[in-house]
C-alpha positions, 0 to 999 in steps of 0.5 A: 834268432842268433845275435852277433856283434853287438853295439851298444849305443845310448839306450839301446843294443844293435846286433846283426842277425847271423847268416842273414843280412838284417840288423835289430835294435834290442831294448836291453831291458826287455830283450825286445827286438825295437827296429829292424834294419834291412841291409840287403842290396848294399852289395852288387851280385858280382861283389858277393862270393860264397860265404859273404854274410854281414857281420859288422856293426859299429857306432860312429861316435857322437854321429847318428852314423853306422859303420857295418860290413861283412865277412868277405865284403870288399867294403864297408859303408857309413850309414843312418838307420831311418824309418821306412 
Protein backbone atom coordinates (compact mmCIF):
# COMPACT_ATOMS: atom_id res chain seq x y z
CA UNK A 1 0.00 0.00 0.00
CA UNK A 2 1.53 3.49 -1.15
CA UNK A 3 -0.12 6.50 1.09
CA UNK A 4 -0.65 9.73 -0.82
CA UNK A 5 -2.09 12.99 0.66
CA UNK A 6 -1.98 12.61 4.19
CA UNK A 7 -4.54 14.81 6.66
CA UNK A 8 -3.78 14.93 9.97
CA UNK A 9 -6.76 15.16 12.24
CA UNK A 10 -6.84 14.97 16.03
CA UNK A 11 -5.16 11.59 16.68
CA UNK A 12 -5.19 10.11 13.68
CA UNK A 13 -3.49 10.13 9.71
CA UNK A 14 -6.12 9.89 6.92
CA UNK A 15 -4.35 9.21 3.48
CA UNK A 16 -5.55 7.85 0.01
CA UNK A 17 -4.34 4.93 -1.25
CA UNK A 18 -2.60 5.65 -4.83
CA UNK A 19 -4.06 4.39 -7.84
CA UNK A 20 -7.11 3.26 -6.09
CA UNK A 21 -10.14 4.68 -4.80
CA UNK A 22 -10.07 3.79 -1.11
CA UNK A 23 -8.86 6.23 1.91
CA UNK A 24 -7.28 4.63 5.32
CA UNK A 25 -7.29 5.88 8.55
CA UNK A 26 -3.71 5.36 10.28
CA UNK A 27 -2.91 5.13 13.83
CA UNK A 28 0.12 7.53 13.76
CA UNK A 29 1.90 5.21 16.60
CA UNK A 30 1.58 2.15 15.34
CA UNK A 31 1.34 2.87 11.83
CA UNK A 32 -1.91 0.53 11.95
CA UNK A 33 -4.21 0.96 9.20
CA UNK A 34 -7.95 1.68 11.77
CA UNK A 35 -10.71 2.27 8.90
CA UNK A 36 -11.18 2.04 5.54
CA UNK A 37 -13.22 4.50 3.62
CA UNK A 38 -14.62 2.99 0.51
CA UNK A 39 -14.84 6.01 -2.02
CA UNK A 40 -16.03 4.28 -5.16
CA UNK A 41 -19.00 5.00 -7.03
CA UNK A 42 -18.71 9.03 -6.30
CA UNK A 43 -18.10 9.51 -9.82
CA UNK A 44 -20.79 8.61 -12.63
CA UNK A 45 -18.93 6.52 -15.65
CA UNK A 46 -19.44 9.28 -17.98
CA UNK A 47 -17.34 11.56 -15.38
CA UNK A 48 -14.37 9.56 -15.34
CA UNK A 49 -11.62 9.72 -18.32
CA UNK A 50 -8.36 7.92 -18.43
CA UNK A 51 -5.98 8.59 -15.67
CA UNK A 52 -8.85 9.54 -13.05
CA UNK A 53 -7.85 8.29 -9.57
CA UNK A 54 -8.75 9.86 -6.23
CA UNK A 55 -6.01 11.81 -4.75
CA UNK A 56 -7.25 14.50 -2.43
CA UNK A 57 -8.19 14.43 1.10
CA UNK A 58 -8.79 17.13 3.49
CA UNK A 59 -10.29 18.01 7.03
CA UNK A 60 -12.96 20.75 7.03
CA UNK A 61 -11.83 22.38 10.24
CA UNK A 62 -13.93 22.14 13.42
CA UNK A 63 -16.60 19.64 11.29
CA UNK A 64 -16.43 15.80 11.30
CA UNK A 65 -16.52 16.63 7.23
CA UNK A 66 -14.01 15.43 4.51
CA UNK A 67 -13.21 17.44 1.69
CA UNK A 68 -11.88 14.71 -1.17
CA UNK A 69 -11.53 14.68 -4.86
CA UNK A 70 -9.06 13.41 -7.71
CA UNK A 71 -6.88 13.81 -10.32
CA UNK A 72 -9.11 14.48 -13.45
CA UNK A 73 -12.39 14.92 -11.15
CA UNK A 74 -14.80 17.33 -12.42
CA UNK A 75 -15.73 17.77 -8.72
CA UNK A 76 -15.12 17.67 -5.41
CA UNK A 77 -17.57 16.39 -2.48
CA UNK A 78 -18.17 17.18 1.33
CA UNK A 79 -18.34 14.42 2.94
CA UNK A 80 -18.76 12.21 6.98
CA UNK A 81 -16.77 8.81 6.81
CA UNK A 82 -19.45 6.56 9.23
CA UNK A 83 -19.33 2.90 9.93
CA UNK A 84 -20.79 0.62 7.60
Amino acid sequence: MTANELECVGDAVYANVLFTERIVRIDPVTGAVTATVDASGLLRGDELVPGSTLNGVAAVPRTHQFLITGKFWPKMFRVVFVPA
